[in-house]
C-alpha positions in Angstrom: 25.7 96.2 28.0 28.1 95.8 25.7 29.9 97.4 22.6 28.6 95.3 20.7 24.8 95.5 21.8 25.1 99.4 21.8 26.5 99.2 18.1 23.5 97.0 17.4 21.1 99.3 19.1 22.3 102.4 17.2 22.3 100.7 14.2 18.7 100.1 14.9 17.7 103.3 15.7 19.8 104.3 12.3 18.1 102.3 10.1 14.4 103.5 11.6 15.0 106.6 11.1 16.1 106.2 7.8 12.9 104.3 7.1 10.5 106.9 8.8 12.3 109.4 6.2 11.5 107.4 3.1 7.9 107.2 4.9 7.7 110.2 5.2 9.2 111.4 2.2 6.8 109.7 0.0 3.9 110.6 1.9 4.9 114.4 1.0 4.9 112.9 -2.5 1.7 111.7 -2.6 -0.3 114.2 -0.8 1.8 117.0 -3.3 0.0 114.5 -6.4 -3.4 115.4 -4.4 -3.1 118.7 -3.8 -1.7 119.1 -7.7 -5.5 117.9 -8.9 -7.1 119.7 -6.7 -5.5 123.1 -7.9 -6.9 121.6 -12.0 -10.1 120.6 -10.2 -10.6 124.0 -8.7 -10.2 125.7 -12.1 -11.8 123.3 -13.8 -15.1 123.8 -11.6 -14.6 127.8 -12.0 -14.5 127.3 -15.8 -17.1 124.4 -15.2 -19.7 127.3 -13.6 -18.5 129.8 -16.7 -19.2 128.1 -19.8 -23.4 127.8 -19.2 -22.9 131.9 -19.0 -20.5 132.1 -21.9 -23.1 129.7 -23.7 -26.1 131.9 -23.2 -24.5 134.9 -24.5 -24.1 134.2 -27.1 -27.4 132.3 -27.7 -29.0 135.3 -27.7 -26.5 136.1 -31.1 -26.1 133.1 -32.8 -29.7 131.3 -33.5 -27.9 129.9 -36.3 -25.2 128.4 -34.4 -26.6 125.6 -32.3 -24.4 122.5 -33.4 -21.5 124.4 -31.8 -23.2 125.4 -29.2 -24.7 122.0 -28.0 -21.0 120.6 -28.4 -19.9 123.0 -26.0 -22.3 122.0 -23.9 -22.0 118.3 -24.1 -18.5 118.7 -23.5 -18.4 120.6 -20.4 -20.9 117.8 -19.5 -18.1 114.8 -19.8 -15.0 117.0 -18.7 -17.5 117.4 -15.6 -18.3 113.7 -15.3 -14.5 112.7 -15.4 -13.6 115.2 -13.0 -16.3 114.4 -10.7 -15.1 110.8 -10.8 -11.0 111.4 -10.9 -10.9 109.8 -14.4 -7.5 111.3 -15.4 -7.9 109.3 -18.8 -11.3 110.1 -19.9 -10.7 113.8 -18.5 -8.1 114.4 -21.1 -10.3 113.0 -24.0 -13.1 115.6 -22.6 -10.6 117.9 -22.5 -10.1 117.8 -25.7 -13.3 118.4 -27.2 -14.2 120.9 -24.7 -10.9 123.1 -26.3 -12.1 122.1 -30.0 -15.3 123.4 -28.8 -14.6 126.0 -27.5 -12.1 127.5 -30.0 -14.7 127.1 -32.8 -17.2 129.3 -30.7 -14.8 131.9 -30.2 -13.8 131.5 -34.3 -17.7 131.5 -35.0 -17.9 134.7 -32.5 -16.2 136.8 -35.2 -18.7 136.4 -37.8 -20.9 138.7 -35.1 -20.0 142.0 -34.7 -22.5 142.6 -32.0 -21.5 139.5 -30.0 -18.1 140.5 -30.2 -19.1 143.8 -29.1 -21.2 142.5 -26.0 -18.7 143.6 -22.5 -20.4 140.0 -20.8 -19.1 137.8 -23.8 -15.7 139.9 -23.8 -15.4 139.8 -20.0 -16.3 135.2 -20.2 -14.0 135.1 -23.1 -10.8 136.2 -21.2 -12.1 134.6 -18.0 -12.4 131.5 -19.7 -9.1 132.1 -21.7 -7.4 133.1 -18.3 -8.8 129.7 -16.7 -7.7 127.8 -19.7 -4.3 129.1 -19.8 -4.2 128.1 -15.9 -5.6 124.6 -16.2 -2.5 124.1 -18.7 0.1 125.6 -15.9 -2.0 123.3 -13.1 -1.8 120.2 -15.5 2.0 120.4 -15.8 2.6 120.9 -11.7 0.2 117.9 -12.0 2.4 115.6 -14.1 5.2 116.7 -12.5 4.6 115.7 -9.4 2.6 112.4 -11.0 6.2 112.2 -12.0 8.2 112.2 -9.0 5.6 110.4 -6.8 6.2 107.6 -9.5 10.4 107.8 -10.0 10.6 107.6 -6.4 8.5 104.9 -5.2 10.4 102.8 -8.1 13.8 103.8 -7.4 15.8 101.7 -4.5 15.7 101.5 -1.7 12.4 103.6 -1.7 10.6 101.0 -3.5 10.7 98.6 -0.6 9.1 101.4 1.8 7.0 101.8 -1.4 6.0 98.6 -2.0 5.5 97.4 2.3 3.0 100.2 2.9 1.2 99.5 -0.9 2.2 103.2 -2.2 0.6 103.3 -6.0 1.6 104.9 -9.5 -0.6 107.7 -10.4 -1.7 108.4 -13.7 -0.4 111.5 -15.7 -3.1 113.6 -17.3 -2.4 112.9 -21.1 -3.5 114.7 -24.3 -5.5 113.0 -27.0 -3.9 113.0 -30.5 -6.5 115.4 -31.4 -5.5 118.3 -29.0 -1.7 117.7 -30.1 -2.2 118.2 -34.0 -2.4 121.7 -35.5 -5.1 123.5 -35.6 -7.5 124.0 -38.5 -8.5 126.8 -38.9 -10.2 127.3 -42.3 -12.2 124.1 -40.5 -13.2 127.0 -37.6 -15.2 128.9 -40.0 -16.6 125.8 -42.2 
């Protein structure tokens, strides 16, 4: 053979293995965006099986509290459906009024002693509190890796890798305007 044909053929062996990196590379990517929801969807499943619990606690204190109560439930119901069904848009709007819910029931708790008082609606509260404070540290690994997964399969030369093999954007999980504004809190107790 010669020099020339040998220069060719490691040249072609260098450039495949360069493209079976980016391949590769971006398949980590995408399977880290997976595994990033299914951390959220495990603790939003936990939280999902703890709210009907937390609910009927305090049923059996708050007769007079049933509006609240039924909006907690209704919005378990749709941060259920758009989990079950990978709708990172309408999760975030459930979301939403699953928090509002929920942070008036707690506000509402404090108007009864004995509620407050009861060890299985102290022990749901901070389960529910700890599984809300790890939803918000799963959502941000989330977007972050949304995030890379979608810089890289834009940047050169990974888009063309990106683009042969049909590699996809994935959608960050966003916040509704309501969950961003400040809370009311004389509105808690109205």
């Amino acid at each position: 053979m010669s020099l020339f044909l040998v220069g060719l053929l490691i040249a072609a062996i260098l450039v495949l293995a360069w493209g079976v990196s980016l391949y590769n590379a971006l398949v980590r990517l995408k399977h880290s965006v997976t595994k990033a929801w299914s951390n959220i969807d495990v603790l939003l499943k936990q939280r999902h099986d703890e709210l009907p619990k937390l609910v009927e606690t305090c049923k059996q204190y708050m007769q007079h509290e049933r509006q609240t109560l039924e909006a907690v439930i209704s919005a378990r119901n749709a941060v259920s459906s758009a989990r079950e069904q990978h709708d990172i848009g309408a999760l975030g709007t459930a979301e939403t009024g699953l928090r509002l819910g929920l942070g008036k029931l707690f506000a509402l708790a404090e108007n009864y002693p004995e509620l407050k008082a009861n060890e299985s609606f102290q022990f749901l509260q901070q389960r529910i509190s700890g599984l809300e404070n790890g939803i918000a540290d799963r959502r941000e690994l989330y977007n972050e890796a949304v995030n890379l997964n979608n810089v890289r399969i834009e940047q050169f030369p990974d888009v063309l890798i990106a683009r042969y093999f049909n590699f996809t954007a994935a959608e960050l999980l966003r916040f509704s305007d309501a969950e961003k504004a400040e809370v009311d809190i004389k509105s808690l107790f109205g």
